[in-house]
N, C-alpha and C positions, 0 to 999 in steps of 0.2 A: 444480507441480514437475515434472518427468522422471525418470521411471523407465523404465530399458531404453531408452531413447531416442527415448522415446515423453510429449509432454507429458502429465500428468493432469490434470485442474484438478477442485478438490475445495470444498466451502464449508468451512472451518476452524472458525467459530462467532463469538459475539457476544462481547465484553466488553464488563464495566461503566465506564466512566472517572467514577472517583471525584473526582475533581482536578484543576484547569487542563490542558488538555492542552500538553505542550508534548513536543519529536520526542526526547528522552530518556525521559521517561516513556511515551509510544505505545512506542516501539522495544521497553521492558521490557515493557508489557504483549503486545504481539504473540508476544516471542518465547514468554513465557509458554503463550499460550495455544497458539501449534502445537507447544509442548513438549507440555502437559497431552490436547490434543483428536487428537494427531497421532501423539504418544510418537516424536518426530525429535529427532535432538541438534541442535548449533552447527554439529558438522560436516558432516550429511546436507543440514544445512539449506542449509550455503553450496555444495554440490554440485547442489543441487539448483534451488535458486529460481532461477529465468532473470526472472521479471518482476512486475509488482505494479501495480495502478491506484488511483488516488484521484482527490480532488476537485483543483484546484489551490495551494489554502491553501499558505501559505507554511510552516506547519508540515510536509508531506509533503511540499512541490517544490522547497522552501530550496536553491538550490544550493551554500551553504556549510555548513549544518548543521539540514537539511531530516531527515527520518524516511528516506529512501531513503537520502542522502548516508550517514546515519551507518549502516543495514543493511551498506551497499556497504565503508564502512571497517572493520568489524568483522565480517561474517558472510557476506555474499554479495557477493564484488567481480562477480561477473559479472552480477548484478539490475539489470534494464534497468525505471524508474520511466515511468509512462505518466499524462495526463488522461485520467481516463474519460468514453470518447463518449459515454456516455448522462447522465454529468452535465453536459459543453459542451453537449450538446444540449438539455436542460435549462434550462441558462443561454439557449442560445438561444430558447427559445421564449419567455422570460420575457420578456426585452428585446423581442422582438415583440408581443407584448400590449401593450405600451407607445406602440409609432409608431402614429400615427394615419395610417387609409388616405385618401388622397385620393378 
């Protein structure tokens, strides 16, 4: 988030996903828990969040009704959603264990 116009970046905490995940249920439990670990409203929160990373699943990158998509429509229209490099990079090294070297 930004505070004083200065980013913070903070770990927020774990939750449990009890349940199929699907980007209505994440969205609740997220907001949940930077309400509970964070003590921020709806409103600080959509002040404040400029950005967020995940994996690329279509549940978090959906661009019709993706976890960000729906952040963006209800809480933080200015949250810019990103792939995290360390899990493409990830990805990538997997698929190269794969090709065989000549």
């Amino acid at each position: 988030y930004v505070k004083d116009w200065v980013r913070v970046v903070v770990f927020v905490g774990l939750a449990e996903i009890k349940k199929s995940p699907n980007a209505p249920y994440l969205v609740k439990i997220a907001l949940k828990t930077l309400k509970d670990n964070l003590n921020i409203d709806l409103q600080r929160l959509g002040e404040a969040c400029v950005g967020a990373t995940m994996d690329g699943a279509s549940v978090f990158q959906g661009d019709k009704s993706g976890f960000i998509v729906r952040l963006q429509a209800n809480v933080a229209p200015f949250m810019q959603g990103m792939h995290c490099a360390a899990h493409k990079t990830q990805l990538a090294a997997t698929c190269l264990t794969k090709v065989k070297v000549v």
